[in-house]
N, C-alpha and C positions, 0 to 999 in steps of 0.2 A: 514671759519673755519668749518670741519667737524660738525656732532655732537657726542652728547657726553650722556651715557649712566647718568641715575641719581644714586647718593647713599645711594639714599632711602630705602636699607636693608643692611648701615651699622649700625654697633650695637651704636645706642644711635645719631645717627645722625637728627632725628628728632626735637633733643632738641637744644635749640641755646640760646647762652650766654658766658659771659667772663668763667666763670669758668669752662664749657665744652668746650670752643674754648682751654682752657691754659690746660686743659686732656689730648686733643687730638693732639697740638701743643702745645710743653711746651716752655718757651719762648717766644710765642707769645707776651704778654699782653705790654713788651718792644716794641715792632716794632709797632703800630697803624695801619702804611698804609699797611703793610704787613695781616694783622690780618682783615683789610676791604676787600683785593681782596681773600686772601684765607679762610677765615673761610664761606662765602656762598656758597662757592665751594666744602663744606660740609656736611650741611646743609639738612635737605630733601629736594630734588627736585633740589639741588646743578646741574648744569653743569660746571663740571670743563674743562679747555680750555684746546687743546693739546697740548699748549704751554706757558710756565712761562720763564722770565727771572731774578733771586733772585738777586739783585746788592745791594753792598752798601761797606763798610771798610770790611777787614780785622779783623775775631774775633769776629762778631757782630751777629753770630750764624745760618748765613745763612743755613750750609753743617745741621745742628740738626735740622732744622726745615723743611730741602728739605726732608732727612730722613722720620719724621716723617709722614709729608704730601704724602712721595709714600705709607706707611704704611695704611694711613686711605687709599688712591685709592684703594690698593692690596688686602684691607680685602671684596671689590665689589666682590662676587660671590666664598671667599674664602671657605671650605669643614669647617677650622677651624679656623676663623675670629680671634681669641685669640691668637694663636702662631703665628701670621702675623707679628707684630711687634720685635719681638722678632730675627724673621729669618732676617726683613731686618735691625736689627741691627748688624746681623752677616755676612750682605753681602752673606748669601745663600738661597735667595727666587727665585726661579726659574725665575719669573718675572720682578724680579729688574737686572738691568744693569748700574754701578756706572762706570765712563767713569775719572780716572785720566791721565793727560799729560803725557806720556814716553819720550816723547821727552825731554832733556836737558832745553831745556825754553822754549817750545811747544808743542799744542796738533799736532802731526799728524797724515795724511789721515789715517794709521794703525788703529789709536785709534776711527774711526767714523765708516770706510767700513764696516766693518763685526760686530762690533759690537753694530751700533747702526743703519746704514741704512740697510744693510740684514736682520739685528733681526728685527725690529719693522714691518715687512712686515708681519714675520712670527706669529701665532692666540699665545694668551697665553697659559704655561704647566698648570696651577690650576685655578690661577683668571681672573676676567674676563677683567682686563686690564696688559696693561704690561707699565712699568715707567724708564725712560731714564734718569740717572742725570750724567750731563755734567760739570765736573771742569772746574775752566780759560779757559773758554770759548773765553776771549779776545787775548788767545795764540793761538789760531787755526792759523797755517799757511793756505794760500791759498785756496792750494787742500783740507784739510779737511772742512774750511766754507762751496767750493761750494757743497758737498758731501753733507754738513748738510743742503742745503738750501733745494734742493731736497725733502726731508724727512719736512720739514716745512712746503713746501707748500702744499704737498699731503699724509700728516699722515692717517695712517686707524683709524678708530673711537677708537680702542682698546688703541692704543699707546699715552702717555703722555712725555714730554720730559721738563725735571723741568734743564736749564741752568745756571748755577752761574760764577757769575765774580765780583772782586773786583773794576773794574774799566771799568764801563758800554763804557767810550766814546772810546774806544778802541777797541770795538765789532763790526764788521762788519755792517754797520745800514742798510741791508738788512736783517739778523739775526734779531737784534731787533725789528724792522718794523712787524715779525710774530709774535712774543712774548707777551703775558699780563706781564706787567713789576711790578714786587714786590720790590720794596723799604728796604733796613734794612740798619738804622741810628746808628752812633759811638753809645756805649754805654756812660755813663757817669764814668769818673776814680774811684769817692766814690761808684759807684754801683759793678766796676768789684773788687775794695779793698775789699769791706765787704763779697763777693760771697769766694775773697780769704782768705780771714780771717779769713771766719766763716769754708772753706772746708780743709784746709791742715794746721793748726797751725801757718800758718805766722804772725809775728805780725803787727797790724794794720799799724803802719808807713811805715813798708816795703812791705806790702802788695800795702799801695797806691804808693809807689815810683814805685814798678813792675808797675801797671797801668798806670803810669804817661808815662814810657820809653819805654809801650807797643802802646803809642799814641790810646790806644782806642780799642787794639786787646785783645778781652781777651782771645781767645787761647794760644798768645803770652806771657802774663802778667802770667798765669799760667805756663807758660815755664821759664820764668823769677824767677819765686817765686819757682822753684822747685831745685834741687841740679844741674842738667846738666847749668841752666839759674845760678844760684846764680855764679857757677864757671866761665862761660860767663862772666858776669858779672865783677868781681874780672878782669878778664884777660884786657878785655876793660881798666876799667881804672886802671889798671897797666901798660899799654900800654901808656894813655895820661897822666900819672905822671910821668912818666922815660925821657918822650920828654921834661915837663914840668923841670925837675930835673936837665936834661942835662946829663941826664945818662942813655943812649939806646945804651951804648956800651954792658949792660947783653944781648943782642939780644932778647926784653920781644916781641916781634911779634911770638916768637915762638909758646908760649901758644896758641895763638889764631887759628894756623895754626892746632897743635895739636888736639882741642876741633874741629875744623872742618873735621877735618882727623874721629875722632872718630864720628862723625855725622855722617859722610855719611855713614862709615861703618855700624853704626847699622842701618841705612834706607837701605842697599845693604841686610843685614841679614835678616831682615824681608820681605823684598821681595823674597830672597831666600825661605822663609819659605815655603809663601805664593804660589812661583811656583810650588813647591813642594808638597802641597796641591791638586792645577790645576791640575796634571800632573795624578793624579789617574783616573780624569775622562777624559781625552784626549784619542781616538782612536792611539792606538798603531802607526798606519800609521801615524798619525799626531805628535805622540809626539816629534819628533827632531824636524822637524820645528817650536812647540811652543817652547821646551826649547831653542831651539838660539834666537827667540825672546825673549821671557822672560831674558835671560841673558843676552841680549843688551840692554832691558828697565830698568837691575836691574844698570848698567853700569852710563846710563842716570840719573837714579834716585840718583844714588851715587853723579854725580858731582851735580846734582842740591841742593838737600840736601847740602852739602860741603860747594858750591858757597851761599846759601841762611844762613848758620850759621858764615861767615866767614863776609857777610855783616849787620848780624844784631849787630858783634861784631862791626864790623865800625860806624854803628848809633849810638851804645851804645858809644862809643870815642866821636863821635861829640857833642852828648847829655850831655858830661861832658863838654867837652867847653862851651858849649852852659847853661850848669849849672854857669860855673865857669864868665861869662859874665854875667848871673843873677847879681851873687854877685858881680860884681867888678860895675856895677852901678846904685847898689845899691837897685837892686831890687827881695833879696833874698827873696822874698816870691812867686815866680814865680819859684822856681827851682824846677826840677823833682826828684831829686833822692834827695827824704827828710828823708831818714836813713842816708844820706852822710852832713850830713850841714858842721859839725867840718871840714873835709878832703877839701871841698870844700872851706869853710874861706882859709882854708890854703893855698890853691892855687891858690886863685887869690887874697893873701894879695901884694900887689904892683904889679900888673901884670896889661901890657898894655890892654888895652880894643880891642884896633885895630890890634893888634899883635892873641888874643884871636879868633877875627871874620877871620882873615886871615887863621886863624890854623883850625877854622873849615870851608871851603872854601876847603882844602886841603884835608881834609877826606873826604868831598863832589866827590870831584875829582875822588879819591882813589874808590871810593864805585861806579859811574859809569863805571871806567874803568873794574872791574871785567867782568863786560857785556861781555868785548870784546877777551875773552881767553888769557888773559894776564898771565903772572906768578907769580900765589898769591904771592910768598914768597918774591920775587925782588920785587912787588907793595909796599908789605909793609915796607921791609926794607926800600925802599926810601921814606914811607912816616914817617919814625918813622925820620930819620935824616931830613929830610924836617921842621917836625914840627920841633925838637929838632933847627934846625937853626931859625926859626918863635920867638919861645915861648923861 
């Protein structure tokens, strides 16, 4: 491992303790093991490593606290240490390079070449380091891993490269193998209820049910507890009471198709925006070839968004079976959506247990196949009559 400059004239770095570590890294004081490898990495006399790997669930605050962490690196040798954070909340510090997958279910080589092994070669524009954060890092096809190894193993002292993935054992373990590994653990459901409760007016019941059916993601459970997620929501189990009812001749898979169709389009719009931005500072020579990239990744981006709102509606399906099996034996105190009890009695008042487990089994099914570019809309029609024959 190279070495690594100290940040011994970042501002207030000298001082060390939980309530400068949660200043500096907010969130922290949740993660323990996260908060032992990076708060002395802070620290005066801190040597921070060229490489982190941030692993743990979905929602447990990883992406806020990579953030954060490039912010204190960036303020090393900054002109004005104060508006540092500030710029890399807004993804415009010269020296921040935030690395999202374009590809459809993957990062690729695109997403590594240029912008993370040519750039990190090159000295920083302000500060005196430059900070590399890597999404789903466990989507990297091939070519971009070995691209990224490269850069791992012979980083310049200046470059920091902060990885995140939801699901470390899926990480190339040659990748890992370079990496100081940071830990962040599910949240607990009464913690991400009360964050929701107390920040958007949900009320408490529903606030914990979003948690419950976010299994522990609180980016997600916020999504959940917001208008887009409450209609989500609704549409799901409108979907497994019609099958349940014996009445999926209204076509209720529509909604769902609907709410993903509008997903993606706003994640395609904001990217637009976003290109659109890019495109001012691009050398005229360059600017077609980035806008046809750019409007292939905004493409990519669309179906994934789509494909990823159309399967959280299927979890939220199976999750109501899976509710409605709570209750039919007899152990409704274990059901997730605890704003739904009533609706729930009701639908698994006389309903087979085994018929219930087979039905979710089905939307299991349903919710892998998307993987494979199938045709949402036939998927679901045949899983709405599927169940409907089950249930």
């Amino acid at each position: 491992m190279p070495p690594a400059a100290s940040l011994s004239s970042t501002p207030g770095s000298g001082v060390s303790g939980p309530e400068h570590d949660e200043q500096l890294l907010p969130g922290i004081d949740a993660h323990p093991h996260a908060r032992a490898v990076l708060a002395p990495a802070l620290a005066q006399g801190g040597r921070p490593s060229h490489a982190y790997l941030f692993h743990g669930p979905a929602g447990t605050g990883k992406r806020a606290i990579a953030r954060a962490f490039a912010a204190a690196l960036l303020r090393e040798g900054a002109r004005t240490p104060a508006t540092v954070a500030e710029r890399v909340a807004r993804d415009s510090h010269p020296d921040l390079t935030w690395v999202r997958p374009s590809g459809a279910a993957e990062v690729l080589v695109g997403d590594i070449e240029e912008p993370v092994v040519a750039a990190a070669a090159r000295t920083p524009f302000e500060s005196a380091r430059r900070v590399f954060v890597i999404e789903s890092v466990d989507t990297m096809n091939d070519q971009a891993a070995n691209r990224m190894l490269k850069t791992l193993e012979e980083p310049p002292a200046f470059a920091h490269l902060l990885l995140l993935t939801d699901r470390r054992e899926d990480v190339l373990a040659t990748i890992v193998s370079r990496c100081q590994q940071v830990r962040f653990d599910s949240l607990p459901s009464a913690l991400i209820a009360d964050r929701l409760a107390g920040a958007s007016g949900t009320s408490r019941e529903t606030a914990l049910a979003c948690a419950r059916l976010a299994l522990g993601d609180a980016r997600e459970a916020a999504r959940l507890a917001g208008e887009e997620g409450a209609a989500l929501r609704r549409g799901a189990e409108g979907f497994v009471r019609a099958a349940l009812a014996g009445s999926t001749g209204g076509r209720p898979w529509t909604g769902l198709l609907e709410a993903a169709k509008a997903a993606g389009t706003a994640a395609g719009e904001a990217a637009q925006e976003r290109l659109a931005g890019e495109l001012e500072y691009v050398p005229s020579r360059e600017r077609k070839k980035h806008e046809r990239e750019g409007l292939e990744a905004r493409r990519r981006g669309e179906r994934r968004v789509r494909t990823g709102t159309l399967d959280l509606a299927l979890r939220l399906s199976e999750l109501w079976l899976r509710d409605v099996l709570c209750v039919c034996e007899g152990a409704a105190e274990l059901i997730y959506a605890v704003d739904r009890r009533a609706e729930l009695e009701q639908d698994a008042s006389g309903r087979d247990a085994a018929a219930v487990r087979e039905g979710m089994d089905l939307v299991a099914q349903t919710r892998m196949s998307l993987s494979l570019n199938v045709s949402e809309e036939l998927a679901l029609e045949a899983l709405a009559y599927r169940l409907q024959a089950v249930l």
